[in-house]
C-alpha positions, 0 to 999 in steps of 0.5 A: 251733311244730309240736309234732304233729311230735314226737308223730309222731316218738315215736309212730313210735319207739314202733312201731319199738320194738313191731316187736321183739316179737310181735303182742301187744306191737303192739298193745299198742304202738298202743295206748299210741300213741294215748293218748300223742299226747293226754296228751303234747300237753297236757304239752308245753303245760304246759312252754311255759306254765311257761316263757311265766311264767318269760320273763315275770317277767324281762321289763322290761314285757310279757309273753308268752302261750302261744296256740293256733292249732289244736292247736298252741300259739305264743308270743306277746309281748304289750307291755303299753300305758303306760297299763296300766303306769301304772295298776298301783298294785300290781306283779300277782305272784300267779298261779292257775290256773282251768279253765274251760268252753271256751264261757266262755274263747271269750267272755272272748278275744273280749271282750278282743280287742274292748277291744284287752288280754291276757285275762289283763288283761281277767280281772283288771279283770273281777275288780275290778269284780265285787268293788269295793263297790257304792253303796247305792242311796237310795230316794225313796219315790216308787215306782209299782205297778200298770198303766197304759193308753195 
């Protein structure tokens, strides 16, 4: 999906529009343009992610997944495996949003790519291993200090 062909496209109208008036209105028409590319690109992708939850609720099985490829998003159906499918003990409805540093999100894909799931799947298994609790750990008693010499 080519959404840096409508940013142009209202950039473009927006300088038309500029042409009306007088030196000053260009310029401040040039610069409107320049924050309007940023601030619409990342608005259209919140749509096309709202829209990616609302395609995805309705779905029997699957889901589908906002991606970017560069700087344009593409959607994506990602069929959920049967073993997924019948590891859900309970249907996964609550949804929350998480910022996180670009180097983070980098490692989290790649990690899911290498166990061939979504990331939103990855997070959630992650989540519940971290959060699971933990064996308490029994001590012998039999504990060495000290150095030793080969």
């Amino acid at each position: 999906m080519n959404i840096t062909i409508v940013i142009d496209s209202l950039k473009d109208d927006l300088a038309a529009t500029a042409e009306i008036g007088d030196e000053r209105v260009a310029t401040v028409a040039r610069r409107l343009t320049d924050t309007l590319g940023a601030s619409l690109r990342l608005r259209l992708q919140d749509v096309l992610a709202q829209a990616a939850l609302e395609i995805s609720a309705k779905l029997p099985s699957g889901h589908v997944e906002v991606r970017l490829a560069g700087q344009e998003p593409e959607l994506v159906y990602v069929e959920e495996a049967a073993e997924e499918r019948g590891a859900a003990a309970e249907e996964l409805s609550a949804r929350i949003s998480l910022r996180l540093p670009e180097s983070l999100k980098t490692t989290i894909e790649a990690a899911a790519s290498r166990e061939g799931v979504s990331v939103n799947t990855w997070i959630v298994r992650a989540s519940m291993r971290a959060t699971e609790p933990r064996r308490a750990t029994v001590s012998t008693g039999r504990r060495l200090t000290g150095y030793a010499k080969s």
